[in-house]
N, CA, C and O atoms as a Maestro MAE file, in Angstrom:
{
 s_m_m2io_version
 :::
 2.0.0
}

f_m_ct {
 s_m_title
 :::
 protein
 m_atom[284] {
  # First column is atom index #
  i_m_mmod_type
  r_m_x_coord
  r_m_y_coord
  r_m_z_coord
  i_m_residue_number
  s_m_chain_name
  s_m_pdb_residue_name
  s_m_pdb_atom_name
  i_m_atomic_number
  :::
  1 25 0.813 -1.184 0.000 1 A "UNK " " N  " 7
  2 3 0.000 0.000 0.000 1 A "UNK " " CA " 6
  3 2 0.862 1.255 0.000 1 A "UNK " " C  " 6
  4 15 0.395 2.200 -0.636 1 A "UNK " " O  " 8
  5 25 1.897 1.413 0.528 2 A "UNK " " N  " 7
  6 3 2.918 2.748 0.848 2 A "UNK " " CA " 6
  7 2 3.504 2.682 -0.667 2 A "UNK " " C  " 6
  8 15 3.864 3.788 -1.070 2 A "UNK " " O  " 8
  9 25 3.673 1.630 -1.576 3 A "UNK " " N  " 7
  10 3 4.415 1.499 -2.709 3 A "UNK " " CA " 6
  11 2 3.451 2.290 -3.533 3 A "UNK " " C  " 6
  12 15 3.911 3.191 -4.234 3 A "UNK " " O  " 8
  13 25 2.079 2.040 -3.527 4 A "UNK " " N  " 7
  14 3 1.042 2.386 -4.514 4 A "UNK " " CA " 6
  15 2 0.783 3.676 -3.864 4 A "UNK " " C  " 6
  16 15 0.008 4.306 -4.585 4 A "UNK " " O  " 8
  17 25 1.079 4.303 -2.874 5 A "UNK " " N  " 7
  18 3 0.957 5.523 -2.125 5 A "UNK " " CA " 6
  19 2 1.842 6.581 -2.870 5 A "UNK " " C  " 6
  20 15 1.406 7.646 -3.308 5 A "UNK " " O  " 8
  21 25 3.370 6.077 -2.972 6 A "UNK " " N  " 7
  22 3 4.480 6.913 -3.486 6 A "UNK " " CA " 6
  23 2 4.275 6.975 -4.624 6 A "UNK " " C  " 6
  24 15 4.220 8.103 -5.114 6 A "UNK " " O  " 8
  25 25 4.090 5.858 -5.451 7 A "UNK " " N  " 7
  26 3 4.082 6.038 -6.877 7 A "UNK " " CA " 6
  27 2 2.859 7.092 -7.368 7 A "UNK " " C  " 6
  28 15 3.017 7.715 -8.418 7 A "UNK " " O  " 8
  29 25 1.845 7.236 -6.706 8 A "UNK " " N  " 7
  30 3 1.093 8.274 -6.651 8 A "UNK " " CA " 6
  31 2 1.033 9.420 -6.481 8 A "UNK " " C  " 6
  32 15 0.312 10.179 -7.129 8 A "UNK " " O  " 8
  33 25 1.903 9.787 -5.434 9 A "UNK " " N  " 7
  34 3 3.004 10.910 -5.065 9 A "UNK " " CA " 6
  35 2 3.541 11.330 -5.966 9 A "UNK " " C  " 6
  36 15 3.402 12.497 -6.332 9 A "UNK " " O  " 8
  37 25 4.430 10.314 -6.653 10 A "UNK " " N  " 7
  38 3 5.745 11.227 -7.526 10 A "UNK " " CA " 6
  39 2 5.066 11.314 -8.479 10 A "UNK " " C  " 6
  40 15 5.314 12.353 -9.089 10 A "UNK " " O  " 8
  41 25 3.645 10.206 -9.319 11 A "UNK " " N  " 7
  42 3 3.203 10.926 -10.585 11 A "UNK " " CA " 6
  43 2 3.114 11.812 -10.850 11 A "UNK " " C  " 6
  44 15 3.720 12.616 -11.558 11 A "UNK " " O  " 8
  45 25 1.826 11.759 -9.954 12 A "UNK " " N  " 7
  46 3 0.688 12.616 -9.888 12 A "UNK " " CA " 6
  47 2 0.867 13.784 -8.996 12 A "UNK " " C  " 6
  48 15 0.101 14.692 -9.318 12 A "UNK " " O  " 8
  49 25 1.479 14.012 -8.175 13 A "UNK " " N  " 7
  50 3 1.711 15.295 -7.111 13 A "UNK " " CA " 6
  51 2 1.022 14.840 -6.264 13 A "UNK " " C  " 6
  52 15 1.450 15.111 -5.142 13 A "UNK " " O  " 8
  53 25 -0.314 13.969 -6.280 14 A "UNK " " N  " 7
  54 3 -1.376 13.899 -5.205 14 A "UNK " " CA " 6
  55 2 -1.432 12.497 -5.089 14 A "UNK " " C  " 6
  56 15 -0.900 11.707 -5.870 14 A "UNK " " O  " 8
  57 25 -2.516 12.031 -3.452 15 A "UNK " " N  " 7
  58 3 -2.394 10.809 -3.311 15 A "UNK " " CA " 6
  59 2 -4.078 10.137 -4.453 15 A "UNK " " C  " 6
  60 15 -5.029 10.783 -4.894 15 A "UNK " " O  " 8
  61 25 -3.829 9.025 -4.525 16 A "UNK " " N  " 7
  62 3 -5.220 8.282 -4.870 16 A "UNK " " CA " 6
  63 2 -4.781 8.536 -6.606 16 A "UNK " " C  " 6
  64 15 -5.711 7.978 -7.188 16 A "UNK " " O  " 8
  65 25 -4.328 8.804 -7.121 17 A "UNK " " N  " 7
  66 3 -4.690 8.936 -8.360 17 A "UNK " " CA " 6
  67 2 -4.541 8.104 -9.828 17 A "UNK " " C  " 6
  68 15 -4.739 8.412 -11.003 17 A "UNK " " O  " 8
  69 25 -4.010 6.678 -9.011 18 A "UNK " " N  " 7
  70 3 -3.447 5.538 -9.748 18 A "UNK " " CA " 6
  71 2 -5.008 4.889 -9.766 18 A "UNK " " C  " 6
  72 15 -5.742 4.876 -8.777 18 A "UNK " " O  " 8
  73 25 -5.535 4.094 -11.740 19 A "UNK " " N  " 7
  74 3 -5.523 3.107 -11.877 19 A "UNK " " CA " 6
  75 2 -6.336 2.433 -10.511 19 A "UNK " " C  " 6
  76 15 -7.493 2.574 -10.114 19 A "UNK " " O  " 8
  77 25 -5.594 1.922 -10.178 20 A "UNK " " N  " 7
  78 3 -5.575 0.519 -9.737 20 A "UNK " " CA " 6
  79 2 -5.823 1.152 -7.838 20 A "UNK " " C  " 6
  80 15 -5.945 0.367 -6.897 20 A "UNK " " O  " 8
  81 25 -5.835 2.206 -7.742 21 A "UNK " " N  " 7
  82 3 -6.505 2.656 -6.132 21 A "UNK " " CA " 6
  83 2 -7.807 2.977 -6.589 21 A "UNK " " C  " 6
  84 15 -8.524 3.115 -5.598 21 A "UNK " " O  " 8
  85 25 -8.571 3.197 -7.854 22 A "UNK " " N  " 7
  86 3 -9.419 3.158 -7.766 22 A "UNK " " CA " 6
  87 2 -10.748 1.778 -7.691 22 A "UNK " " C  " 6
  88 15 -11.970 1.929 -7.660 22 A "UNK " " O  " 8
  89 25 -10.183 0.863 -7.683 23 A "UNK " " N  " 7
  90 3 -10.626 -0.804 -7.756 23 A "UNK " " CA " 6
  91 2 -11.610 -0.896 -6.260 23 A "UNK " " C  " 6
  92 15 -11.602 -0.118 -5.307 23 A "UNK " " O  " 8
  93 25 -12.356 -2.031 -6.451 24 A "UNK " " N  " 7
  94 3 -13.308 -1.640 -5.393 24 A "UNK " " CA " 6
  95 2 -12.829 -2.353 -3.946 24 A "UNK " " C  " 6
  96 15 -12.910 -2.129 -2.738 24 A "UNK " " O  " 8
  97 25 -12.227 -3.450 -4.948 25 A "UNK " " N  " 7
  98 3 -11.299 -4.669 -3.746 25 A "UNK " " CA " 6
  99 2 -9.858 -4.375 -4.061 25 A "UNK " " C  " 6
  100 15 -9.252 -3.912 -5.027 25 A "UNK " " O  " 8
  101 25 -9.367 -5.086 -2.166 26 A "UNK " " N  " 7
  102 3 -8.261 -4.895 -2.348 26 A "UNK " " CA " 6
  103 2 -7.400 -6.821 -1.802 26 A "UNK " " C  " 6
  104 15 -7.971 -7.288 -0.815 26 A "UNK " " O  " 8
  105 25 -6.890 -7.222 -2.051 27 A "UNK " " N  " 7
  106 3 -6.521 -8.189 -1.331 27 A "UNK " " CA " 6
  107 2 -5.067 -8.692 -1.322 27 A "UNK " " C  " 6
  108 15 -4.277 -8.840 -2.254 27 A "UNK " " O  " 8
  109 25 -4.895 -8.991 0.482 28 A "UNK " " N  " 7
  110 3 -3.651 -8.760 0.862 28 A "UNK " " CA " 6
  111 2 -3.165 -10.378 0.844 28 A "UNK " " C  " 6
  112 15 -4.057 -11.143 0.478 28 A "UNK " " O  " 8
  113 25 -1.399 -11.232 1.317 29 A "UNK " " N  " 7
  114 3 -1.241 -11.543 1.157 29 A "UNK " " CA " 6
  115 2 -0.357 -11.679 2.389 29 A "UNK " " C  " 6
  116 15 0.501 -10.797 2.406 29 A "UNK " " O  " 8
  117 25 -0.299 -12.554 3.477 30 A "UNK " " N  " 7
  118 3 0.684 -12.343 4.281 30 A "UNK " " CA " 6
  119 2 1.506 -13.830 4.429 30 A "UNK " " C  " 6
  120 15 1.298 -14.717 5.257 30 A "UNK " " O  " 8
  121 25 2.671 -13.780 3.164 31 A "UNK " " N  " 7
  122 3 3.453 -15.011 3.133 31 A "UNK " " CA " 6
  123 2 4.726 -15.449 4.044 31 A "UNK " " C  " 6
  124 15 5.539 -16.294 3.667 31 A "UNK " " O  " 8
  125 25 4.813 -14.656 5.502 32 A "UNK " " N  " 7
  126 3 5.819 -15.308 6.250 32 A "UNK " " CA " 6
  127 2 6.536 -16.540 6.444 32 A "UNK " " C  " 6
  128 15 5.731 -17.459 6.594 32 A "UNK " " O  " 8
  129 25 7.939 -16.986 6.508 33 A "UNK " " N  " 7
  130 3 7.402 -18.774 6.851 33 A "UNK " " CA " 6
  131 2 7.356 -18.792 8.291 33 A "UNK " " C  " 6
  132 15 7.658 -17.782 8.926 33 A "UNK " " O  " 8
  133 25 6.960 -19.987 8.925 34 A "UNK " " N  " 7
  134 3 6.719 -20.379 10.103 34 A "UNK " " CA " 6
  135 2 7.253 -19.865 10.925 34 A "UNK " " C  " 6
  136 15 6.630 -19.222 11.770 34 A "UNK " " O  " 8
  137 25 8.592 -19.986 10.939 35 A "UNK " " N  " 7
  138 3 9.829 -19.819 11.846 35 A "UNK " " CA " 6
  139 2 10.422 -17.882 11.455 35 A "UNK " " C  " 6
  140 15 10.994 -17.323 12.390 35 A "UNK " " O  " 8
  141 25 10.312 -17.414 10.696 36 A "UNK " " N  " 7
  142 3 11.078 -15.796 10.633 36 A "UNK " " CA " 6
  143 2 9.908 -15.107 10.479 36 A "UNK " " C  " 6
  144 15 8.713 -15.399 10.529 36 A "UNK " " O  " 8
  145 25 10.789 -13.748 10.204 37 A "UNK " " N  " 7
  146 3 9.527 -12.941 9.839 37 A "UNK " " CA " 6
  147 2 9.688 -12.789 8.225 37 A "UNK " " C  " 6
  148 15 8.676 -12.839 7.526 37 A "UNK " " O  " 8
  149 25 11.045 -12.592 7.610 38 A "UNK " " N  " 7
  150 3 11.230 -12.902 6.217 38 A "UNK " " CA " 6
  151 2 11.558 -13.831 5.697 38 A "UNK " " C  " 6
  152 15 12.160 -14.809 6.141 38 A "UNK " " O  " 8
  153 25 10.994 -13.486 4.170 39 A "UNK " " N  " 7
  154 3 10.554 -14.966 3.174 39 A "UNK " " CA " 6
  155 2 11.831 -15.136 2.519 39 A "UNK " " C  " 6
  156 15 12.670 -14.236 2.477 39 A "UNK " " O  " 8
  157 25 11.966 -16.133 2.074 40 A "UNK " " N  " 7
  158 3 12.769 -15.937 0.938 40 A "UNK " " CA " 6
  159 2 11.834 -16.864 -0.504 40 A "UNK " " C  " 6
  160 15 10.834 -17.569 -0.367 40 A "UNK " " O  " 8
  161 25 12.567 -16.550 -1.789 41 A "UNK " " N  " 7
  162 3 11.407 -16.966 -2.973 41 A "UNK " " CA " 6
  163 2 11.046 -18.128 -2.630 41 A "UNK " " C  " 6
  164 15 9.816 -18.145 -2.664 41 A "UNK " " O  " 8
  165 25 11.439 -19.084 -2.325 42 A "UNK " " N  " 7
  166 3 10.668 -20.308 -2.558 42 A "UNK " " CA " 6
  167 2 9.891 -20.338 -1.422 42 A "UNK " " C  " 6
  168 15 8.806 -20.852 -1.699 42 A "UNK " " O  " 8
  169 25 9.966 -20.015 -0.266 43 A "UNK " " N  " 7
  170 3 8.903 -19.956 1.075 43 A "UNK " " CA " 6
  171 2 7.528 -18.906 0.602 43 A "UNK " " C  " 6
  172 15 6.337 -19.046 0.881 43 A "UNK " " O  " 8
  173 25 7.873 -18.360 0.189 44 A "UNK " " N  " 7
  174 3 6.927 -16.831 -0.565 44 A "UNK " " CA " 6
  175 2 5.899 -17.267 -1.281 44 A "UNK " " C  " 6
  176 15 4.699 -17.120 -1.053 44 A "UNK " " O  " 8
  177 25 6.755 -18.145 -2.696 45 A "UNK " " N  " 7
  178 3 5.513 -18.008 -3.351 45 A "UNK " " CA " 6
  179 2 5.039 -19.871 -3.194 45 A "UNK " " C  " 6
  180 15 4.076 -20.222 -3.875 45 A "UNK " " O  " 8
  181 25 5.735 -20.941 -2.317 46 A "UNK " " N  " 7
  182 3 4.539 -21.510 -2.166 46 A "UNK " " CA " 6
  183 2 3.495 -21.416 -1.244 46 A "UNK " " C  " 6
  184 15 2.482 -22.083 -1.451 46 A "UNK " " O  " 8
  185 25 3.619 -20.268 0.333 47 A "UNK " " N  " 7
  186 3 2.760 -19.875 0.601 47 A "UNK " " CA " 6
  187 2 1.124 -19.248 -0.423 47 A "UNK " " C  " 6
  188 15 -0.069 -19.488 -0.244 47 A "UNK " " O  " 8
  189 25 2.032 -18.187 -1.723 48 A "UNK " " N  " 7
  190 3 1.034 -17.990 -2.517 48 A "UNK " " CA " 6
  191 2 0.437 -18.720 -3.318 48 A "UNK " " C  " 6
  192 15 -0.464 -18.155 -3.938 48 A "UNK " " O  " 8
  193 25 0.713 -20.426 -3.674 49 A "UNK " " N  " 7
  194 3 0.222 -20.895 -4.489 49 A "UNK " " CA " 6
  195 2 -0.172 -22.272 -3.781 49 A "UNK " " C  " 6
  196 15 -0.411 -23.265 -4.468 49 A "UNK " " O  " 8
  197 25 -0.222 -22.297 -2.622 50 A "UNK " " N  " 7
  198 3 -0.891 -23.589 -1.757 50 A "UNK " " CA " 6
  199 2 -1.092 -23.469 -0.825 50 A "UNK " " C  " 6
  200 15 -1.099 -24.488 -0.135 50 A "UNK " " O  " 8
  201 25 -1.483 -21.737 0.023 51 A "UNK " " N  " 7
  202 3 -2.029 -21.314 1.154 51 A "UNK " " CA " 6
  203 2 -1.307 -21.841 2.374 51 A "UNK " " C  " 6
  204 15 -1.850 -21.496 3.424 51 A "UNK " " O  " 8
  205 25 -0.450 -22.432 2.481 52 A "UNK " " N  " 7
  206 3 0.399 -23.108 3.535 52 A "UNK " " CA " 6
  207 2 1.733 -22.422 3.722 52 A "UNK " " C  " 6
  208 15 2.651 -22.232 2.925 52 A "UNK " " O  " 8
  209 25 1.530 -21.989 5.459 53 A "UNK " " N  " 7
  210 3 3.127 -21.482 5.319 53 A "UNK " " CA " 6
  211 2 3.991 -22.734 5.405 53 A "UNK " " C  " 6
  212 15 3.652 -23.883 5.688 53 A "UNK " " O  " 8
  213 25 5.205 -22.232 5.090 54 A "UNK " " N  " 7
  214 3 6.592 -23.425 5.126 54 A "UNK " " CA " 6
  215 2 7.690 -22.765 5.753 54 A "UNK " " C  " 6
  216 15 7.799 -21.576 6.053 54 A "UNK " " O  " 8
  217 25 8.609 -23.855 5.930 55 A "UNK " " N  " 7
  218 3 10.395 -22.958 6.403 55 A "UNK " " CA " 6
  219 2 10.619 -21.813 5.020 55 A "UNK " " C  " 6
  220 15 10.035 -21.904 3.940 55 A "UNK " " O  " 8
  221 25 11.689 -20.679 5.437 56 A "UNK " " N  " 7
  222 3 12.353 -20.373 4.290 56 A "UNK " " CA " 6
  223 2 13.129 -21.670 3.457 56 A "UNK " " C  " 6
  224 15 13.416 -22.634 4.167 56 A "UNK " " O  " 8
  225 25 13.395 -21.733 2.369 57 A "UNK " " N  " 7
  226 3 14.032 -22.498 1.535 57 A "UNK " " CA " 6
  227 2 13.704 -24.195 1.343 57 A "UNK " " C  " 6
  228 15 14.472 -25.118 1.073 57 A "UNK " " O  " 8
  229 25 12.247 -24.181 1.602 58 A "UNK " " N  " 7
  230 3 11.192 -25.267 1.460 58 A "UNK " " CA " 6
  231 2 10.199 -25.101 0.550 58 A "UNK " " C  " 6
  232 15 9.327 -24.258 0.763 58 A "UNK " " O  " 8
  233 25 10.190 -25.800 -0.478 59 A "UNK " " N  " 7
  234 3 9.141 -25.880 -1.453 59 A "UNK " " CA " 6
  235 2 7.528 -26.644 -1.654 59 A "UNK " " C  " 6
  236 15 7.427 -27.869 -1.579 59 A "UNK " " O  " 8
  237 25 6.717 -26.045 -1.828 60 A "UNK " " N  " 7
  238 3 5.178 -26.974 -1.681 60 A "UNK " " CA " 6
  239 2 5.573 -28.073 -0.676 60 A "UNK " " C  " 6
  240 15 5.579 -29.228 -1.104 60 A "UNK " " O  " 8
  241 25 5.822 -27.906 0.288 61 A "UNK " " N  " 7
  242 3 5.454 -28.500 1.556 61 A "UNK " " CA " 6
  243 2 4.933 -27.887 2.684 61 A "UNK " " C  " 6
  244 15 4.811 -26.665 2.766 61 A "UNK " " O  " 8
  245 25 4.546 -28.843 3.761 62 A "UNK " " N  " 7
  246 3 4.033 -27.992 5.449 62 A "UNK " " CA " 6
  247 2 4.876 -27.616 5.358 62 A "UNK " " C  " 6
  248 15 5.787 -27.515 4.536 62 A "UNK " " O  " 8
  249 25 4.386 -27.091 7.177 63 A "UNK " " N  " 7
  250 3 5.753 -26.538 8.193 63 A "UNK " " CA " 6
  251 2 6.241 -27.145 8.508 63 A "UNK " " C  " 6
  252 15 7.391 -26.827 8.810 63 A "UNK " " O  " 8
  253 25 5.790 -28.561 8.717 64 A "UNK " " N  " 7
  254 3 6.831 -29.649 9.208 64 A "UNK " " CA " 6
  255 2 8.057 -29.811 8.356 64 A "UNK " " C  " 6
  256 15 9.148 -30.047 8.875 64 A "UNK " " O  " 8
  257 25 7.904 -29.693 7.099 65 A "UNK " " N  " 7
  258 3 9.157 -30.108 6.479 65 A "UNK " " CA " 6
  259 2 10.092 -29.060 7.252 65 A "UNK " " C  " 6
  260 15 9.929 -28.005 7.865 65 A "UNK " " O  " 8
  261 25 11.393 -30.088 6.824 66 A "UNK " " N  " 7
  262 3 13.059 -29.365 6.815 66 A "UNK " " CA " 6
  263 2 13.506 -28.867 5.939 66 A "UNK " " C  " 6
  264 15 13.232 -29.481 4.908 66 A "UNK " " O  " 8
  265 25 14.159 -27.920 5.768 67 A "UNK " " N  " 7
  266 3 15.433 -27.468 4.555 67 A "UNK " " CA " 6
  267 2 16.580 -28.760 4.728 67 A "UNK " " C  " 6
  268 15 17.198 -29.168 5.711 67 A "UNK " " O  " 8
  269 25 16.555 -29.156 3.418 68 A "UNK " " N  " 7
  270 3 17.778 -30.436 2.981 68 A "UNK " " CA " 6
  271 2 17.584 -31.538 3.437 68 A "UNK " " C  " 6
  272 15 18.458 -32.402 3.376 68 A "UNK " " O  " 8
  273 25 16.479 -31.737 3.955 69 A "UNK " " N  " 7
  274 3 16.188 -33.223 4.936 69 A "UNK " " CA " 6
  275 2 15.167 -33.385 3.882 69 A "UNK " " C  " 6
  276 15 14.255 -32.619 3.573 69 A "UNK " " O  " 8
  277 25 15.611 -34.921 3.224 70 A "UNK " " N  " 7
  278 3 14.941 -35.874 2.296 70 A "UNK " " CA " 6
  279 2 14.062 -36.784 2.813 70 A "UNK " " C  " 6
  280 15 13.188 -37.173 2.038 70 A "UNK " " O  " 8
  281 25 14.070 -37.206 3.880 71 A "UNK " " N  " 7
  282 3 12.933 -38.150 4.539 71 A "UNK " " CA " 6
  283 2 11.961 -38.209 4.868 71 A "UNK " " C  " 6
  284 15 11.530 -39.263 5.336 71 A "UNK " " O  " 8
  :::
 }
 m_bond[283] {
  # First column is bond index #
  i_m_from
  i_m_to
  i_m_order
  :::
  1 1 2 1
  2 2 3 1
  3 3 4 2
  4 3 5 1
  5 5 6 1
  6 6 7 1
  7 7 8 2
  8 7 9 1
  9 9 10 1
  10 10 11 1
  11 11 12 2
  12 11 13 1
  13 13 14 1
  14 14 15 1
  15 15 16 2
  16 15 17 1
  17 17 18 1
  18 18 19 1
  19 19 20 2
  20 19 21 1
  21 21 22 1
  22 22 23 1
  23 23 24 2
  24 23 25 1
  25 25 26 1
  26 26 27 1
  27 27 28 2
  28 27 29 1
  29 29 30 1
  30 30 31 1
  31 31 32 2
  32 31 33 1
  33 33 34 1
  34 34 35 1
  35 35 36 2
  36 35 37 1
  37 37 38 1
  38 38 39 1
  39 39 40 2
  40 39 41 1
  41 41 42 1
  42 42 43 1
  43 43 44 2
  44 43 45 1
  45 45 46 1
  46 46 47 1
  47 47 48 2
  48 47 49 1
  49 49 50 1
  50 50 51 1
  51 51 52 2
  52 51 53 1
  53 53 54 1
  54 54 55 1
  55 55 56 2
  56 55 57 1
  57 57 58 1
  58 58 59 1
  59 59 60 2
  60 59 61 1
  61 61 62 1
  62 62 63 1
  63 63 64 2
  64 63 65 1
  65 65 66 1
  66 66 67 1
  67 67 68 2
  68 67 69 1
  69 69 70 1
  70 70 71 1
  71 71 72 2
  72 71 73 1
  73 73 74 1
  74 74 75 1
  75 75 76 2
  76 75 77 1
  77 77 78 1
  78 78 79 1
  79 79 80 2
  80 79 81 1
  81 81 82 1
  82 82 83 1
  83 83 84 2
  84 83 85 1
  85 85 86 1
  86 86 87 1
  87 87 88 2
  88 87 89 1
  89 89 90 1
  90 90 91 1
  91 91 92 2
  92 91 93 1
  93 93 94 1
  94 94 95 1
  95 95 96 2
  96 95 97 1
  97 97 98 1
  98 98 99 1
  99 99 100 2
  100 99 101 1
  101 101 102 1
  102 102 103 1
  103 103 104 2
  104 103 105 1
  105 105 106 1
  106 106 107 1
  107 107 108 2
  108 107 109 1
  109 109 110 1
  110 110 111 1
  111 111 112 2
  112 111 113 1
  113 113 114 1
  114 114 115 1
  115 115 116 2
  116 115 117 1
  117 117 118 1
  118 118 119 1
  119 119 120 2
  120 119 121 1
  121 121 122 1
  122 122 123 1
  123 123 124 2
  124 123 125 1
  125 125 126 1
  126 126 127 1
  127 127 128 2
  128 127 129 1
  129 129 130 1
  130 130 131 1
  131 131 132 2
  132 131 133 1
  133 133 134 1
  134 134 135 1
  135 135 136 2
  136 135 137 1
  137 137 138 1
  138 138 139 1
  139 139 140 2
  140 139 141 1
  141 141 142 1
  142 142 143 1
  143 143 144 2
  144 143 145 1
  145 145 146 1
  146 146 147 1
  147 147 148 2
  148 147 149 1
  149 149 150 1
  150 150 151 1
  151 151 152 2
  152 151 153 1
  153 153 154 1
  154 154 155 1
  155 155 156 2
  156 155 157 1
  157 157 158 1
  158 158 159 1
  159 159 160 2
  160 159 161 1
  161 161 162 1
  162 162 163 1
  163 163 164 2
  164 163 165 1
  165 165 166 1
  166 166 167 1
  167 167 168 2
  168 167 169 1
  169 169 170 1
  170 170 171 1
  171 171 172 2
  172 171 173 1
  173 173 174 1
  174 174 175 1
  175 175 176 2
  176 175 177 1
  177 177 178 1
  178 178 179 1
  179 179 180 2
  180 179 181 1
  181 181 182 1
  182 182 183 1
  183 183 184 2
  184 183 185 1
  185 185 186 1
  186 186 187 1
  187 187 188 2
  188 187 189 1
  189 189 190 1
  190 190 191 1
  191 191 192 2
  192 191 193 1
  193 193 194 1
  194 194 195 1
  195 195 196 2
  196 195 197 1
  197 197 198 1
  198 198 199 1
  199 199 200 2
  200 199 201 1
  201 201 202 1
  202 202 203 1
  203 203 204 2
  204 203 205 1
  205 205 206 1
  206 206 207 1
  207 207 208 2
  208 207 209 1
  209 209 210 1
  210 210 211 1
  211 211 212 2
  212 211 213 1
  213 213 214 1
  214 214 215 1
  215 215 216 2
  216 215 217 1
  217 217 218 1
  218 218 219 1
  219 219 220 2
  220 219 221 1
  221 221 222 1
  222 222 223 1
  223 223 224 2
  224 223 225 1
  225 225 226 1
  226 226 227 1
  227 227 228 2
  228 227 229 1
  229 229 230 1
  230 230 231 1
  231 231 232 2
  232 231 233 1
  233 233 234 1
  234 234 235 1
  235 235 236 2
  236 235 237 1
  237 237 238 1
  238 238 239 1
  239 239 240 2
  240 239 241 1
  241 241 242 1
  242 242 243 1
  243 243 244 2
  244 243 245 1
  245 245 246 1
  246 246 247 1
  247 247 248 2
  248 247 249 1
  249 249 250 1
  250 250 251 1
  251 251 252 2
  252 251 253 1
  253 253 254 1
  254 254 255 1
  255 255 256 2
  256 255 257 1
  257 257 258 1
  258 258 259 1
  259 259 260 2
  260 259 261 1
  261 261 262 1
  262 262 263 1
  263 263 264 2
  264 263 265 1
  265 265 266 1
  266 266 267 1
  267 267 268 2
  268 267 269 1
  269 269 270 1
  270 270 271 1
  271 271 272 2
  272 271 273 1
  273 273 274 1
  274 274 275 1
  275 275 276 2
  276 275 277 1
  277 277 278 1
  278 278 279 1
  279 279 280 2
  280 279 281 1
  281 281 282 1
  282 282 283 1
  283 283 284 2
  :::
 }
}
């Protein structure tokens, strides 16, 4: 939201004037993994594409999985 705030800013001089702040919905996305507060890509976007958080550097799995542990 602060990204779509500034870029509005520096266009436009004023706030609101993007496109895409005028939309009726907005929807957020909060992909943490389990254990940090930051993602890294592969924790990120399989949170976004199978609603499940995971470790950082764990792919389409739970939280249970490990990083590098095959079993």
């Amino acid at each position: 939201m602060s990204t779509l705030s500034a870029a509005s800013l520096v266009g436009y001089g004023e706030p609101l004037r993007l496109h895409v702040q005028q939309w009726p919905n907005l929807g957020l996305s909060e992909t943490s993994p389990v254990d940090a507060f930051v993602s890294d890509p592969a924790n990120g976007m399989s949170a976004i594409v199978t609603s499940v958080k995971t470790h950082n550097g764990v792919i389409s799995q739970g939280p249970e999985a490990v990083r590098r542990r095959t079993d």
